[in-house]
C-alpha positions in Angstrom: -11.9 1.5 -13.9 -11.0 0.3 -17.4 -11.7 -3.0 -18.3 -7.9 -4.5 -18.0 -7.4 -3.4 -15.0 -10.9 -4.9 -14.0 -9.3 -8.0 -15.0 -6.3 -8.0 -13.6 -7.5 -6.9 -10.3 -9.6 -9.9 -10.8 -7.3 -12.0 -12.1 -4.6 -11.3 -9.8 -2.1 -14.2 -8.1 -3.4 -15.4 -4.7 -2.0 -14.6 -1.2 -0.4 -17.9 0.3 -2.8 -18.0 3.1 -5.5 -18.6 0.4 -3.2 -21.9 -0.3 -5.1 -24.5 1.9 -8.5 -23.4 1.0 -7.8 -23.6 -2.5 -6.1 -26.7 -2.3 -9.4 -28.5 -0.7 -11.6 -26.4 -3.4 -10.0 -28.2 -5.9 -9.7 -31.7 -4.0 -13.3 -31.1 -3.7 -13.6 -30.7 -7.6 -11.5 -33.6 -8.6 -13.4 -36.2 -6.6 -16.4 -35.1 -7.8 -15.5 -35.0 -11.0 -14.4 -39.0 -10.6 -18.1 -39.6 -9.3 -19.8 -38.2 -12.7 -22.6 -35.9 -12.2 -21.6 -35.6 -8.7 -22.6 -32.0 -6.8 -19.7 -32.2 -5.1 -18.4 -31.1 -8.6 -19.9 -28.3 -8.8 -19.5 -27.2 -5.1 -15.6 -27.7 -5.1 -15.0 -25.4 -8.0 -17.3 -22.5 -6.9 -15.3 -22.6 -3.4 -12.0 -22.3 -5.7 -13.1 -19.9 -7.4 -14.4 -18.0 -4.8 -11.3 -18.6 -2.8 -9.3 -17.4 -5.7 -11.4 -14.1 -6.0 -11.1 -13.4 -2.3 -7.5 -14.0 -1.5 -6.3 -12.3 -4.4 -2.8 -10.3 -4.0 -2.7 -7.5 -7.0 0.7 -6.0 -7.0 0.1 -1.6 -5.7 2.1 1.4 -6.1 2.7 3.6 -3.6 3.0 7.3 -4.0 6.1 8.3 -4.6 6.0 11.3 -2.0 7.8 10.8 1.8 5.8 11.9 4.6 2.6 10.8 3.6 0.0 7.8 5.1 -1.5 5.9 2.9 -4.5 3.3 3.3 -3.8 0.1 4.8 -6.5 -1.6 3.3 -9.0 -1.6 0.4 -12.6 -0.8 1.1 -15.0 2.5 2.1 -14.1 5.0 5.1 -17.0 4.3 7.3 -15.3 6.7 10.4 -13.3 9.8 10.8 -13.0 11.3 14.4 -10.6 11.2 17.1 -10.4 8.6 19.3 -7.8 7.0 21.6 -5.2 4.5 20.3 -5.6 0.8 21.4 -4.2 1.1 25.4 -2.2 -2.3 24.5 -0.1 -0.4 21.9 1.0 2.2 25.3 0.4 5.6 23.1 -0.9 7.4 25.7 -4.7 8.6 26.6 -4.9 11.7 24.2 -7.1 11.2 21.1 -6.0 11.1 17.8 -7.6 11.2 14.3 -8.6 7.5 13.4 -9.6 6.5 9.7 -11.6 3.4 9.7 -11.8 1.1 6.4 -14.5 -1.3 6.1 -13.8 -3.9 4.0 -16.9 -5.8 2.5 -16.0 -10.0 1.5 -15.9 -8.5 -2.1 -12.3 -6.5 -1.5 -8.6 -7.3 -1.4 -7.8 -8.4 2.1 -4.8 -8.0 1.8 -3.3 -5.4 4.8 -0.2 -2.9 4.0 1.8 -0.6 6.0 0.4 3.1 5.3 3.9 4.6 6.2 7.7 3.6 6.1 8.4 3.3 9.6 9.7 0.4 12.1 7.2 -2.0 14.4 7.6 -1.0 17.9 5.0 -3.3 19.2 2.5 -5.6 18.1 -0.4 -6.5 20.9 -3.1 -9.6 19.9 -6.5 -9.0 21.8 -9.2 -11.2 21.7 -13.0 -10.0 21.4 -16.2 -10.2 19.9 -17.8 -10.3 16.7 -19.6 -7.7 15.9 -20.0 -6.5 12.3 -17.4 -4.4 11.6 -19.1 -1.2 9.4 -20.0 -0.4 13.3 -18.2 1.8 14.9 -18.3 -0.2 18.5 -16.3 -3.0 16.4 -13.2 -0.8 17.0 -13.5 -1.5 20.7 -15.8 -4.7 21.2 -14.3 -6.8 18.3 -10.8 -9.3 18.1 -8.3 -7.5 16.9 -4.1 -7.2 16.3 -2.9 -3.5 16.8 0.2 -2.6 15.8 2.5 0.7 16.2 4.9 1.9 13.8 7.4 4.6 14.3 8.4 6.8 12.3 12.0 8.1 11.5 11.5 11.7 13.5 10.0 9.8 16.4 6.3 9.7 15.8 3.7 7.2 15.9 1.3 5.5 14.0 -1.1 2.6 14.5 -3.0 0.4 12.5 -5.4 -2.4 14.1 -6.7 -5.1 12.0 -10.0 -6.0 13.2 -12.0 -9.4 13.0 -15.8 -8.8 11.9 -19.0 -10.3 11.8 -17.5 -13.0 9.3 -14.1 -12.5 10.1 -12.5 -15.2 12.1 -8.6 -15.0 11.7 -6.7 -12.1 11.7 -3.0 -13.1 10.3 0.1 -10.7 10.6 3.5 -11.7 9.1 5.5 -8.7 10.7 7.3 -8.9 14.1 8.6 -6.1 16.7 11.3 -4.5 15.6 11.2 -4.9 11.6 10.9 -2.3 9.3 8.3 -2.1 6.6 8.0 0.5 3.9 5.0 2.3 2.7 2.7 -0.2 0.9 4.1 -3.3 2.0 2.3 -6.1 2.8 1.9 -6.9 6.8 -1.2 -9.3 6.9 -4.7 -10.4 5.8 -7.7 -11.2 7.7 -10.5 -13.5 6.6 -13.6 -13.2 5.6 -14.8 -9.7 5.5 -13.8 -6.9 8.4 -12.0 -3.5 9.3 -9.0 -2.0 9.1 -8.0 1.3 11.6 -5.5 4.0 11.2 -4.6 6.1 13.9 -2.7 9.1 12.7 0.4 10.8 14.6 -0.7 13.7 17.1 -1.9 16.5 15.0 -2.3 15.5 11.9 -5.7 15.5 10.2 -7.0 13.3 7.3 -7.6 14.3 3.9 -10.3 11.7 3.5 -14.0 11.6 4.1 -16.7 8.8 5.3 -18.1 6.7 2.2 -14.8 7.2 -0.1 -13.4 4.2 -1.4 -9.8 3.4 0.0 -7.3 1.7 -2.6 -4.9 -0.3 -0.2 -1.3 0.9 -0.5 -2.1 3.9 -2.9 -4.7 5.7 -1.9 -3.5 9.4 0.4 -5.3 9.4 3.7 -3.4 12.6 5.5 0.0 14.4 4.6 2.6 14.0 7.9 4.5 17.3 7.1 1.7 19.9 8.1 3.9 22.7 6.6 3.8 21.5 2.8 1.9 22.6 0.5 -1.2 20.1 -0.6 -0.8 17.4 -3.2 
């Protein structure tokens, strides 16, 4: 990655539910600034800027192909193999390819739709919490599923999953909205997972240990019949 886009990854605005915990980083700061030579300091301003890093929101392109799925979060594939949709999202029994993206404390946790479709239901589950590079985290763990459909009729979910660190799991979408590929539907904090379950048939393009680049990065193509990118 060249160095400016390094920094504006770094650099990048914050997402607005980073705005209390930045706000009481810097509260922190300020007060111990007033106290001279307080630790407090010193404390307060490595939370903000921690807080800053964390929560960052940089701005992603999506291909501009229809009929593909794209990843829903940033982070490495640590699973590829078929496996049954959540039973609260009601997409049957039969397994379907599921991608799953770890996502370490280090990486945008930000969560984005990987297709343009509408939200046909959105079902909270409480759980455990696990750490989620394990693959029992998809079953075991907290999590918010959500299915999308697409415009011919077909399915997809994505699950945001609470992990080890992870303690909140926020989604701004509701049933019935439409999202397009890319945008932005939630975050969760600090550190966790991020499933895709692909439509019936369809295989991913991606293998465990790549590095997924939320709202950009190809995981499967939906039309089977086209050629590859």
């Amino acid at each position: 990655m060249a160095l400016g886009q390094s920094l504006r990854l770094v650099l990048a605005p914050p997402h607005r539910a980073g705005t209390p915990f930045i706000a009481i980083g810097l509260a922190v700061a300020v007060v111990g600034g007033l106290l001279l030579g307080s630790w407090l300091f010193w404390l307060g301003l490595i939370f903000t800027l921690f807080c800053l890093y964390f929560f960052r929101d940089p701005r992603r392109v999506p291909p501009d192909r229809e009929g593909l799925a794209i990843a829903p979060a940033d982070g490495h594939v640590v699973s590829v193999m078929p496996a049954v949709p959540p039973a609260e999202l009601g997409l049957g029994p039969a397994p379907r390819w599921r991608v799953a993206i770890f996502l370490s404390v280090m990486d945008v946790h930000v969560n984005r739709s990987p297709v343009a479709g509408r939200v046909t239901r959105i079902a909270y589950r409480p759980g455990k919490f696990v750490s989620a590079n394990l693959d029992k985290a998809s079953e075991d763990n907290e999590r918010n599923a959500i299915a999308l459909r697409l415009p011919d009729g077909r399915d997809v979910a994505v699950v945001q999953i609470a992990g080890l660190v992870a303690r909140r799991i926020l989604c701004d979408v509701r049933e019935g909205e439409s999202l397009d590929a890319g945008e932005r539907f939630g975050i969760i904090r600090f550190g966790s997972r991020t499933d895709l379950y692909l439509p019936e048939g369809v295989r991913p393009l991606v293998s465990v240990g790549q590095t997924m680049i939320g709202g950009e990065t190809v995981i499967a193509d939906l039309v089977p019949t086209r050629l590859p990118l």
